[in-house]
C-alpha positions in Angstrom: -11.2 -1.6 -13.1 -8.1 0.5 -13.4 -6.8 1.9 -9.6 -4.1 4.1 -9.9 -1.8 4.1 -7.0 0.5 7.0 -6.9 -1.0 10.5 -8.1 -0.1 14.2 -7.3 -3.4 15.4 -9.2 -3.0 18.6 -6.8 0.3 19.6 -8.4 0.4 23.2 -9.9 0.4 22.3 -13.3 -3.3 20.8 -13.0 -4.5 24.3 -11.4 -6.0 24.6 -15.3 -7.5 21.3 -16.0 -7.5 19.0 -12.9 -11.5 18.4 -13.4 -11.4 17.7 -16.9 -8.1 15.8 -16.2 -9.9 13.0 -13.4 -12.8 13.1 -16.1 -10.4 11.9 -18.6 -8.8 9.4 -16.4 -12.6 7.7 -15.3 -13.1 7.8 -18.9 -10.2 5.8 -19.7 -10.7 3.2 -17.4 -9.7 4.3 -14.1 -11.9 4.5 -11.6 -9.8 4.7 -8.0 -6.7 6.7 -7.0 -4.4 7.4 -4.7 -3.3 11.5 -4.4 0.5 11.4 -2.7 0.6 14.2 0.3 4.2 14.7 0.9 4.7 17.7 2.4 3.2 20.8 4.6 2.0 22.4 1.2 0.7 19.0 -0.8 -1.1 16.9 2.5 -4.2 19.6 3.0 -4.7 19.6 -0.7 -5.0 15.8 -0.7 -7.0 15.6 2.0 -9.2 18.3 0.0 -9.3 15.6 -3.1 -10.0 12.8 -1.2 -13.1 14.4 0.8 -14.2 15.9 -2.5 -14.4 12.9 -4.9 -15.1 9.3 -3.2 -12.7 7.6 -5.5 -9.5 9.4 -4.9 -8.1 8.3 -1.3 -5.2 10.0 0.6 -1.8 8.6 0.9 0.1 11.2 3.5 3.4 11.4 4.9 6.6 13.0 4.9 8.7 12.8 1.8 13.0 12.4 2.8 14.2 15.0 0.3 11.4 17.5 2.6 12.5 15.9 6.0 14.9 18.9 6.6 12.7 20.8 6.8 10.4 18.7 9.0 9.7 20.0 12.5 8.2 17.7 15.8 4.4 19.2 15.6 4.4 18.1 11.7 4.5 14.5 13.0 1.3 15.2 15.3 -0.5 17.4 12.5 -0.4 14.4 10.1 -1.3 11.8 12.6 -4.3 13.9 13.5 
């Protein structure tokens, strides 16, 4: 069993292929993943993957190179 840890299979340039593209990774092996949410733009679309396939899980939080931007209610949307 292969379990990727560290996956942003939501990022734009998957918009095409992302189905085919987890296909070919359980193909190959892989059979768990994390999806990264870093960000008010990349945590709901993790949260999406990780309620749409029971083998990718959600890894959230707030990434320091975004922390500027970061505002006090982000730090109670995440925790909800």
């Amino acid at each position: 069993m292969l379990f990727d840890t560290h996956t942003h299979l939501d990022a734009p340039q998957f918009d095409e292929d992302r189905e085919d593209m987890i296909e070919r990774a359980l193909q190959s092996g892989v059979s768990r993943m994390v999806n990264i949410g870093f960000n008010r733009e990349t945590i709901p679309s993790t949260m999406k993957l990780a309620e749409t396939y029971d083998f990718i899980y959600a890894a959230v939080g707030w990434h320091p190179v975004d922390a500027i931007s970061m505002e006090e209610q982000d730090i109670d949307w995440i925790a909800s």
